[in-house]
Backbone as a chain_set.jsonl record, in Angstrom:
{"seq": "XXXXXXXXXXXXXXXXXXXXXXXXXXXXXXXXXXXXXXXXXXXXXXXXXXXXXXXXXXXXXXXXXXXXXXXXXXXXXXXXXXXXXXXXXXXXXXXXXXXXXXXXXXXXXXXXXXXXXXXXXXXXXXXXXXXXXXXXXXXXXXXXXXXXXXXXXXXXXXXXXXXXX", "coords": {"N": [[-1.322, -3.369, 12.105], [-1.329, -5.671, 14.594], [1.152, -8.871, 14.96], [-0.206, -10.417, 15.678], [-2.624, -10.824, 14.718], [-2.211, -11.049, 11.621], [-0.511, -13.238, 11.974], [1.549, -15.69, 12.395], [2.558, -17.71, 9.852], [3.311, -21.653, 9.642], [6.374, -22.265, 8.209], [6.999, -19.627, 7.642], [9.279, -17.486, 7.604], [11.035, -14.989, 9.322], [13.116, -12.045, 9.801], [16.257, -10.394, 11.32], [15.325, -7.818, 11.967], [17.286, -4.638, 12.145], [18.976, -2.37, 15.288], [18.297, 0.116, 14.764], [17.119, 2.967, 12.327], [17.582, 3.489, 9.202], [16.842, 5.501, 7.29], [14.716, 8.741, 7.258], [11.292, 9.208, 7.496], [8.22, 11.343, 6.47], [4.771, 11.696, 7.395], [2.328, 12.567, 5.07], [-0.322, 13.168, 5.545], [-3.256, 11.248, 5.648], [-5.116, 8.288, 5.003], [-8.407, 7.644, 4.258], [-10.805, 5.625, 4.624], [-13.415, 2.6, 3.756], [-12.815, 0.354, 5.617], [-12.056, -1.063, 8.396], [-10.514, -3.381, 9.387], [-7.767, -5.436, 8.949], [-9.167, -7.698, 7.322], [-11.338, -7.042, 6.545], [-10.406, -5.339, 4.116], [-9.869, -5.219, 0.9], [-8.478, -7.298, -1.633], [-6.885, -5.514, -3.58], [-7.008, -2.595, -5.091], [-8.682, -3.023, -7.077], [-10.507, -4.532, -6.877], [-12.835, -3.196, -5.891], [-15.194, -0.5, -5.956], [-15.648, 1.528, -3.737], [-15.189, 4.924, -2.575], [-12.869, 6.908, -1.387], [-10.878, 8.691, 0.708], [-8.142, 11.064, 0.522], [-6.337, 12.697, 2.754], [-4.264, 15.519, 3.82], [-2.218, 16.812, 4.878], [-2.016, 20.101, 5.93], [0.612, 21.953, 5.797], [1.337, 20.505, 3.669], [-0.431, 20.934, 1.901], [-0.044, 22.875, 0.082], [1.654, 21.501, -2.515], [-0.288, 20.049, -3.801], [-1.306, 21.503, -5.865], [-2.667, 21.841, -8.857], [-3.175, 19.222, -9.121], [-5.344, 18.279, -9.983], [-5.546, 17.736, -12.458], [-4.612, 15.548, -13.21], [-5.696, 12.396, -14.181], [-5.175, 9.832, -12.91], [-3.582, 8.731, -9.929], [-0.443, 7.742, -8.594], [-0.405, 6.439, -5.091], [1.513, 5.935, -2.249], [1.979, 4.848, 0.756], [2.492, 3.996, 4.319], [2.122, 0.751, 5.959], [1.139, 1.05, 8.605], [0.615, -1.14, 10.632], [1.144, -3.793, 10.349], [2.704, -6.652, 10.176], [6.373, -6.865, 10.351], [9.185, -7.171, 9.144], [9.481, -10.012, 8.079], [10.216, -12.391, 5.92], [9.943, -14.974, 4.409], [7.077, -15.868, 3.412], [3.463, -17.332, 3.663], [1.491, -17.761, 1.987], [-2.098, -17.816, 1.407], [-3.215, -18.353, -1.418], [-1.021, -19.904, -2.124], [0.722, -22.771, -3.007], [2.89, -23.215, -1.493], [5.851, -21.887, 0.548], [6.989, -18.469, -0.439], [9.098, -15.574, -1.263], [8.961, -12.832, 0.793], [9.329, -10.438, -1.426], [8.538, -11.229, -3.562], [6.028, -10.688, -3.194], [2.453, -8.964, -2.881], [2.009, -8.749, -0.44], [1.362, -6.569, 3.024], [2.994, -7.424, 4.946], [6.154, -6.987, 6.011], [9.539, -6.247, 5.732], [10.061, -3.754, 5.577], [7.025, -1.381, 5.475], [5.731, -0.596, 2.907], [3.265, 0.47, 0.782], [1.966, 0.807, -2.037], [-1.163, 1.859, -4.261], [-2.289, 2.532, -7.085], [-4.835, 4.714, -8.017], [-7.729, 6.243, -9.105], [-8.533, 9.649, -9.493], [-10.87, 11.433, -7.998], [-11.816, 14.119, -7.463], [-11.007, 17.547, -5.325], [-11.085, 18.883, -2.621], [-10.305, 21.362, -1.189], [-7.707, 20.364, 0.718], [-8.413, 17.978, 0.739], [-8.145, 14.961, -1.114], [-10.329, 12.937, -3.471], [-10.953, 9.837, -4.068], [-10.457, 6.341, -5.673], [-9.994, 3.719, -5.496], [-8.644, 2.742, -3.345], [-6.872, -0.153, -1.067], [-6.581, -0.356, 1.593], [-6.024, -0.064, 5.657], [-8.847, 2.062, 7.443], [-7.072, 5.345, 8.174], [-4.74, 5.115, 7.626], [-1.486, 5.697, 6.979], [-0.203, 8.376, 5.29], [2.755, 8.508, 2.71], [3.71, 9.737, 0.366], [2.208, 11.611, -2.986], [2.502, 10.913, -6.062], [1.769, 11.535, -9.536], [0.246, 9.163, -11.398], [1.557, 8.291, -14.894], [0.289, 7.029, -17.763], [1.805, 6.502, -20.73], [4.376, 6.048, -19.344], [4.358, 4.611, -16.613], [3.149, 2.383, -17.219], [3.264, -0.754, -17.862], [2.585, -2.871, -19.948], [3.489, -5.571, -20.714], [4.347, -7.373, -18.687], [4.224, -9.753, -16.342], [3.354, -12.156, -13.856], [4.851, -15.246, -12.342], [2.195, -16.936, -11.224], [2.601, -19.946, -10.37], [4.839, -19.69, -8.572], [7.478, -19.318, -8.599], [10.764, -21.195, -7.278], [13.413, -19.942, -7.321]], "CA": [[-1.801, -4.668, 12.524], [-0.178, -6.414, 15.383], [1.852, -10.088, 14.517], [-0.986, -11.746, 15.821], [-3.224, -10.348, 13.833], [-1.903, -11.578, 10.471], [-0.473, -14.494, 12.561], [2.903, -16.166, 11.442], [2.055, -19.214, 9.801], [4.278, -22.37, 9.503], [6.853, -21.972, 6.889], [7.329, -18.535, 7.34], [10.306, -16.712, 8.466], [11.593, -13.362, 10.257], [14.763, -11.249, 9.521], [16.605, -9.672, 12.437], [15.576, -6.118, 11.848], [18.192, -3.936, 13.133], [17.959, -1.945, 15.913], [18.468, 2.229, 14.002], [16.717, 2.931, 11.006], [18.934, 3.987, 7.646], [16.406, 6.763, 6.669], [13.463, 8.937, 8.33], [9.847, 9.865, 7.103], [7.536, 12.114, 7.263], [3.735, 11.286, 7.008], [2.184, 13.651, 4.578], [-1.415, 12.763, 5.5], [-4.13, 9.858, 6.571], [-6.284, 7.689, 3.917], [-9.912, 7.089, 5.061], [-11.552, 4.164, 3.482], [-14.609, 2.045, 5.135], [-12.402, -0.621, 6.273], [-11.354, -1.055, 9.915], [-9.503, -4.175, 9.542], [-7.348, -6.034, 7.43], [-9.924, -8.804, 6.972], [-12.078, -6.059, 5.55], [-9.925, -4.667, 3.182], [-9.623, -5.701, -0.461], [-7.18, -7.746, -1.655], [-6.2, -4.807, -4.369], [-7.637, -1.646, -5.159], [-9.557, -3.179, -8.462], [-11.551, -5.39, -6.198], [-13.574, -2.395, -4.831], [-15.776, 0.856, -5.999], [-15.58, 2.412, -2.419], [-14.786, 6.187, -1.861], [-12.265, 6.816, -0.239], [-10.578, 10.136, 0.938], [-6.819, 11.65, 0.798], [-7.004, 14.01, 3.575], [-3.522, 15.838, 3.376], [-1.731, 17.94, 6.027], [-1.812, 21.828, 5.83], [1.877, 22.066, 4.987], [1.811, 20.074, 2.407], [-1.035, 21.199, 0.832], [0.853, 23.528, -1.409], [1.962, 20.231, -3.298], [-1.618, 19.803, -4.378], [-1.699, 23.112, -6.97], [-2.338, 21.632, -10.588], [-3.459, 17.991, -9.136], [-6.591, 18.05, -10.228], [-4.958, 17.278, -14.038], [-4.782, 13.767, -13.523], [-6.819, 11.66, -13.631], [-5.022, 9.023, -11.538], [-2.056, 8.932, -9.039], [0.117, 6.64, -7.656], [-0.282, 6.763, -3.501], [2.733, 5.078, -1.65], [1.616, 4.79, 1.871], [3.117, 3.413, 5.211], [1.139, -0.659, 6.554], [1.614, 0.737, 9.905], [-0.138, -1.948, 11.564], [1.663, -4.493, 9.605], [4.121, -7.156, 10.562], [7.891, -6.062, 9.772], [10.544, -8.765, 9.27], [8.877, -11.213, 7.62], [10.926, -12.325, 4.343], [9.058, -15.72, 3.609], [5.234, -15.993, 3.84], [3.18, -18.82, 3.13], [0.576, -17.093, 1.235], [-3.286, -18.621, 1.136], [-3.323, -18.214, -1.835], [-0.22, -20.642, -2.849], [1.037, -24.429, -2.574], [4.239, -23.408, -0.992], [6.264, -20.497, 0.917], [7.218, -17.403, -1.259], [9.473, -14.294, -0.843], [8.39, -11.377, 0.485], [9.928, -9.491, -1.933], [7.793, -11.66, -4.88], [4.349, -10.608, -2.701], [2.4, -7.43, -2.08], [1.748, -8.64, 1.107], [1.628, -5.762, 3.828], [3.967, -7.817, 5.986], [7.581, -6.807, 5.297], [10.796, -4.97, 6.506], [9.274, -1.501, 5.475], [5.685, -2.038, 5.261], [5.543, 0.618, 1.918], [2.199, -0.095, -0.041], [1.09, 1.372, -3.174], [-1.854, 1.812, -5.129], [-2.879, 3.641, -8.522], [-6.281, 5.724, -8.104], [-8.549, 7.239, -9.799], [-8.305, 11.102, -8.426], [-12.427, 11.814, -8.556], [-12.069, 15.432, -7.259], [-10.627, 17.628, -4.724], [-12.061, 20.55, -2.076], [-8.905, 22.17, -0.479], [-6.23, 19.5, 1.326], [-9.044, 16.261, 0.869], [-8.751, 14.091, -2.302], [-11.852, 11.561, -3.162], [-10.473, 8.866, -5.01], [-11.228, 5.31, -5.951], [-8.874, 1.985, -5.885], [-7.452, 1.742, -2.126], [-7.155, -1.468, -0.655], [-5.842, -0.069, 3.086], [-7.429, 0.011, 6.326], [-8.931, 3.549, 7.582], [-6.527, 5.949, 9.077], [-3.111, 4.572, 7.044], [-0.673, 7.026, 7.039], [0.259, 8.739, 3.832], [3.995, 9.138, 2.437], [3.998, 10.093, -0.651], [1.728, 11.533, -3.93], [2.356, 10.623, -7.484], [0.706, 11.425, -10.624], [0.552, 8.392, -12.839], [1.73, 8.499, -16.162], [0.183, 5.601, -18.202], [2.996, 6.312, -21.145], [5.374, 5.81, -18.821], [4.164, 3.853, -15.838], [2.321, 0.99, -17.878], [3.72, -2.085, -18.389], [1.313, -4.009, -20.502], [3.557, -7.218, -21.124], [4.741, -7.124, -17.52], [3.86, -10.96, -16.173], [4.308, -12.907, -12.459], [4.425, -16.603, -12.354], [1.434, -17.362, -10.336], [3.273, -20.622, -9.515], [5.825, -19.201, -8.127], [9.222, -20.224, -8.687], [11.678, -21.48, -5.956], [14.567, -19.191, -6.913]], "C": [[-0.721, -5.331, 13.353], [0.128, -8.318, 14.302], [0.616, -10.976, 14.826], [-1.973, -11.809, 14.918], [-3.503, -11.39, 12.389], [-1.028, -12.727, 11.054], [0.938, -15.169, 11.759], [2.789, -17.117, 11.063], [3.411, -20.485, 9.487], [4.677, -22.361, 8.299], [7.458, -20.558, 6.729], [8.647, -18.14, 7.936], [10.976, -15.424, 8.729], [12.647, -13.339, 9.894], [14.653, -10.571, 10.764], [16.309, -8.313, 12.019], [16.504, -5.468, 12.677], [18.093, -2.568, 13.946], [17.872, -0.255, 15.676], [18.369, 1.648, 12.874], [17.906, 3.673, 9.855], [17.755, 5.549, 7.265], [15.433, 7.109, 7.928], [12.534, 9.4, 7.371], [9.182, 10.916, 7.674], [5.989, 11.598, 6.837], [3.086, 12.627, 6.417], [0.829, 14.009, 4.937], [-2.047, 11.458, 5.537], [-5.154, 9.997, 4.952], [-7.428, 7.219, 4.577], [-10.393, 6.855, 4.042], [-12.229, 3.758, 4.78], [-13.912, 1.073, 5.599], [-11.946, -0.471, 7.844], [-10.468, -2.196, 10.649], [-9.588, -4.647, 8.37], [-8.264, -7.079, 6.943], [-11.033, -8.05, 6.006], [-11.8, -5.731, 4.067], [-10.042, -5.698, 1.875], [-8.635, -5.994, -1.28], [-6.19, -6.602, -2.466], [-7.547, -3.602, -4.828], [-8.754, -1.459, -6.514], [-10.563, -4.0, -7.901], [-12.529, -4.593, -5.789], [-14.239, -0.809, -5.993], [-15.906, 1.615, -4.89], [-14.625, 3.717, -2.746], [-14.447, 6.267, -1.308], [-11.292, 8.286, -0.718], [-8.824, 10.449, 1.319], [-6.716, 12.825, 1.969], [-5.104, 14.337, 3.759], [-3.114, 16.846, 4.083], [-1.377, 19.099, 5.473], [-0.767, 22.282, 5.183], [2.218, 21.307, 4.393], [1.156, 20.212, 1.346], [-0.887, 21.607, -0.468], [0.82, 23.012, -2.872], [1.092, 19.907, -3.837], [-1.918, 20.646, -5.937], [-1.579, 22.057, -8.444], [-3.149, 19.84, -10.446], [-4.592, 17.139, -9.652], [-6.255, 17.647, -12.649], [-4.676, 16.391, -14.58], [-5.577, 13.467, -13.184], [-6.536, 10.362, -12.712], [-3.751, 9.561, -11.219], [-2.072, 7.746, -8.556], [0.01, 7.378, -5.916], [0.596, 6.009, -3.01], [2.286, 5.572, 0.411], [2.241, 3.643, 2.833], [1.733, 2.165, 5.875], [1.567, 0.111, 8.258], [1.051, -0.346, 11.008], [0.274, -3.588, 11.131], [2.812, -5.377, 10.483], [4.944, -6.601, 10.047], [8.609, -7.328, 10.147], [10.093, -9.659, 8.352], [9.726, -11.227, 5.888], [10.803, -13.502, 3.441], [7.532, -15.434, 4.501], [4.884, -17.048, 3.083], [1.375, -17.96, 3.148], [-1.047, -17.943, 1.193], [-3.206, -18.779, 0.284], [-2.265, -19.403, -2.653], [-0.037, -21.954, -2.131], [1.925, -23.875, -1.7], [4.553, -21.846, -0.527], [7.056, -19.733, -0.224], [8.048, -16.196, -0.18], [9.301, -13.483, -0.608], [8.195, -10.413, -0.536], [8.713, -10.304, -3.903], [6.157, -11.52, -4.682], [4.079, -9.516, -2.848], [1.746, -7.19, -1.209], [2.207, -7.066, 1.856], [2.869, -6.125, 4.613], [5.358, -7.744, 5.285], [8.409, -5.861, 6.022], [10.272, -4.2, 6.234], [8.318, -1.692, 5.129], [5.272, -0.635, 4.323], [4.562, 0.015, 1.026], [2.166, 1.223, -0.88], [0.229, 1.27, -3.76], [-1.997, 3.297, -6.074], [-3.99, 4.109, -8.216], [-6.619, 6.361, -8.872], [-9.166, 8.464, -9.14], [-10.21, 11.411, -9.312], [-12.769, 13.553, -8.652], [-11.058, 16.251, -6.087], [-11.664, 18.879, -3.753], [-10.838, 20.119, -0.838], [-8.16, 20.668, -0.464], [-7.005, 18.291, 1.126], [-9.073, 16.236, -0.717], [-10.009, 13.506, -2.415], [-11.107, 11.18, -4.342], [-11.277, 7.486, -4.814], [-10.098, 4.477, -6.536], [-8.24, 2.391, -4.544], [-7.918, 1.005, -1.651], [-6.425, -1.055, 1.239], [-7.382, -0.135, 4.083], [-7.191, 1.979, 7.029], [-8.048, 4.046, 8.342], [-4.93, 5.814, 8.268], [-2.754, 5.997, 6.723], [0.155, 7.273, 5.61], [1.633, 9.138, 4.031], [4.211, 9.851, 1.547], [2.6, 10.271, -2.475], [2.49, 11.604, -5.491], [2.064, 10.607, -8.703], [1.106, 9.917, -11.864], [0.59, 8.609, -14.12], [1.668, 7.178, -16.753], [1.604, 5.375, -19.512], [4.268, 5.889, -20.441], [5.496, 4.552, -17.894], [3.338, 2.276, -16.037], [3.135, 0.026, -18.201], [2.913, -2.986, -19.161], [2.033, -5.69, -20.37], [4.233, -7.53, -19.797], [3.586, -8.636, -16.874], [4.358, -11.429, -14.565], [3.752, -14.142, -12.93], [3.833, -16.597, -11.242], [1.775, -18.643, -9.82], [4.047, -20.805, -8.677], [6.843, -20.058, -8.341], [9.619, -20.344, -7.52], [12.928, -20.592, -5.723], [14.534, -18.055, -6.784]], "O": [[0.443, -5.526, 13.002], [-0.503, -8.744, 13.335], [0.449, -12.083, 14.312], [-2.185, -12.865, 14.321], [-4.444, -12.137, 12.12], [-0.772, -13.4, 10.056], [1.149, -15.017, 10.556], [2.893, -17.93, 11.982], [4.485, -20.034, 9.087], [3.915, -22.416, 7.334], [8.283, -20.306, 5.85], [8.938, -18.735, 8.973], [11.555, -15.008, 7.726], [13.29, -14.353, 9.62], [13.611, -10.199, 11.305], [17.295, -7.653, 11.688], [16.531, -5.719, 13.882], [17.342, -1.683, 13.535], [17.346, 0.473, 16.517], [18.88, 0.648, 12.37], [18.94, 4.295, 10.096], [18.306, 6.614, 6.987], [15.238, 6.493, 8.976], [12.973, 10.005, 6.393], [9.306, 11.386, 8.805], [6.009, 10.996, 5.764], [3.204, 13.678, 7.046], [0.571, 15.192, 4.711], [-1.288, 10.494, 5.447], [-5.608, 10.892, 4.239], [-7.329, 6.373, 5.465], [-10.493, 7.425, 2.956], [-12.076, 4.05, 5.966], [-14.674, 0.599, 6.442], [-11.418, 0.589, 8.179], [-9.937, -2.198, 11.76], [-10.358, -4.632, 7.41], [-7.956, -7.36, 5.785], [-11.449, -8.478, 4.929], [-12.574, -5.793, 3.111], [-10.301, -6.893, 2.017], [-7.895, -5.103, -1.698], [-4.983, -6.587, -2.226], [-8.755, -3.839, -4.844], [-9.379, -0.472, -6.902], [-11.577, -4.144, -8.584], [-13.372, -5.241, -5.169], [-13.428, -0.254, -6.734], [-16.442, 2.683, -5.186], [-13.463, 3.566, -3.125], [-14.964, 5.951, -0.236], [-11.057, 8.774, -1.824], [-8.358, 10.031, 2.38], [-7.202, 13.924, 1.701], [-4.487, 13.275, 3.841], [-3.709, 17.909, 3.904], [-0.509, 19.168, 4.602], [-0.903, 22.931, 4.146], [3.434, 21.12, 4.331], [1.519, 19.922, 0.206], [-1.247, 21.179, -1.564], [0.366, 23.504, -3.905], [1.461, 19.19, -4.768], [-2.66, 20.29, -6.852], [-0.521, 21.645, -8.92], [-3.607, 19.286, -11.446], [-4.768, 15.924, -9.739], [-6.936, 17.417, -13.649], [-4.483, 16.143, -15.77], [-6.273, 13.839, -12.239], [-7.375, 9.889, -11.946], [-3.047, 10.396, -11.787], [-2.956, 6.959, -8.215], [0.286, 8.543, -5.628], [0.414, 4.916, -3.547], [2.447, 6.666, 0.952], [2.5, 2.532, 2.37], [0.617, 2.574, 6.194], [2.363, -0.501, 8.97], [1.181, -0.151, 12.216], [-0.352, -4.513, 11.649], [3.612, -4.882, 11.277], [4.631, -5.754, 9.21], [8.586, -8.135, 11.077], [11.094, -10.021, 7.735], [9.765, -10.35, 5.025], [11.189, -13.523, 2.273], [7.152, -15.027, 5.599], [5.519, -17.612, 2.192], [0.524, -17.742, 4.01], [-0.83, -19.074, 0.757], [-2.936, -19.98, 0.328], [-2.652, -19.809, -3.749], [-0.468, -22.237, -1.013], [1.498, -24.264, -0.613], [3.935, -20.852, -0.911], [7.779, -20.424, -0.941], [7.858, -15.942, 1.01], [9.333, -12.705, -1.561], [7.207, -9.684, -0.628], [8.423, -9.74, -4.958], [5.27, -11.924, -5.435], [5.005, -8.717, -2.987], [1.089, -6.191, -0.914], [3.17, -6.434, 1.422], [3.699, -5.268, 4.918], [5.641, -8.31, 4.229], [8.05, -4.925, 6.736], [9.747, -3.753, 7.254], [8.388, -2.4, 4.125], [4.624, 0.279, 4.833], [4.942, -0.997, 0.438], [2.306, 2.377, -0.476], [0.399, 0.179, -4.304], [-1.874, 4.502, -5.856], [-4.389, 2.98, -7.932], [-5.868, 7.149, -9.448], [-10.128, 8.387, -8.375], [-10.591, 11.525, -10.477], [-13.526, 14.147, -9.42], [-10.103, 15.52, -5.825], [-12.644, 19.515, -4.139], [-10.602, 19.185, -0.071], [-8.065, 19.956, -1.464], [-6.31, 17.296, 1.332], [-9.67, 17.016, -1.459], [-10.781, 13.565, -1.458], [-10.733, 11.865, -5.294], [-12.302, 7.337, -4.148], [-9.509, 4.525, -7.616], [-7.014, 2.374, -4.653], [-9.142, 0.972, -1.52], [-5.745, -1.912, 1.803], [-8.597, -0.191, 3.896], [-6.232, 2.747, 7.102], [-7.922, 3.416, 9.392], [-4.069, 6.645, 8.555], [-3.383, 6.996, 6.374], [0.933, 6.505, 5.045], [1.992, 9.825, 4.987], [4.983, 10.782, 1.776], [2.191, 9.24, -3.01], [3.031, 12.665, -5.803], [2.068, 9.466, -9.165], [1.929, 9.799, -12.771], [-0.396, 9.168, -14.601], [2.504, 6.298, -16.545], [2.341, 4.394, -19.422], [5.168, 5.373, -21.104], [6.312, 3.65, -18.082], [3.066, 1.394, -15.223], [3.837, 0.309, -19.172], [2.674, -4.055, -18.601], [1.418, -6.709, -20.056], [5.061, -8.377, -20.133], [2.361, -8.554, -16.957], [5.468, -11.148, -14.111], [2.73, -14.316, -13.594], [4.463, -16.346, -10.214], [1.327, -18.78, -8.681], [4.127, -21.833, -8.006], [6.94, -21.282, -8.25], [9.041, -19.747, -6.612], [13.468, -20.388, -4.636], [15.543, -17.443, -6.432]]}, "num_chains": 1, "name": "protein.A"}
């Protein structure tokens, strides 16, 4: 999503990104969901029953062998269409501007989103899952198997008021 897109609203403010990255990626594969813009999408991947598809590049397929044993995964995927910089936002959703880093706004120095899924099936290199909130085409980094012993937080809380510090 270009800047205009998601639009900078008053209150907000930009970090100098600098101009060489510290690491490099590789994209492992593309998520197709019915969305085609962010206005589409769903604020979080519990908002939605839509089908939506892991499709998963050739050489990395490999990485797939056994996947079918969870029943969900974490997906960590690149906003490429996303602002970058942005380190307050002034959220609809709130009275006042907030930290990037306290959102899970798309807009951010490394635009790295995650969601949990529910893995429905597989046939070869394509997942079908159920819980992403992206728009179609987002570029995959990374698969996950969730482990609810592990990865659950039950008493795990945000102040929806947000604090100031």
């Amino acid at each position: 999503m270009s800047a205009d897109e998601f639009g900078i609203r008053p209150g907000e403010e930009m970090a100098s990104l600098p101009a060489t990255f510290d690491a490099g990626l590789h994209f492992i594969g593309r998520l197709r969901t019915p969305w085609r813009s962010r206005s589409e999408c769903p604020k979080n991947g519990l908002q939605t029953d839509a089908l939506c598809t892991v499709e998963v590049d050739a050489a990395y397929a490999p990485g797939l062998r056994a996947i079918t044993g969870c029943t969900h995964l974490i997906l960590l995927y690149w906003m490429d269409r996303a602002t970058r910089g942005l380190v307050v936002q002034q959220p609809r959703h709130a009275d006042g501007p907030r930290g990037t880093f306290s959102l899970r706004s798309p807009a951010r120095p490394n635009p790295i989103a995650l969601s949990v899924v529910e893995l429905l099936g597989r046939e070869g290199d394509v997942l079908q899952v159920r819980g992403l909130d992206c728009i179609d085409g987002t570029p995959l980094l990374d698969i996950k198997p969730y482990y609810a012993t592990t990865d659950s937080r039950p008493d795990a809380q945000v102040d929806r008021a947000g604090a100031s510090s």
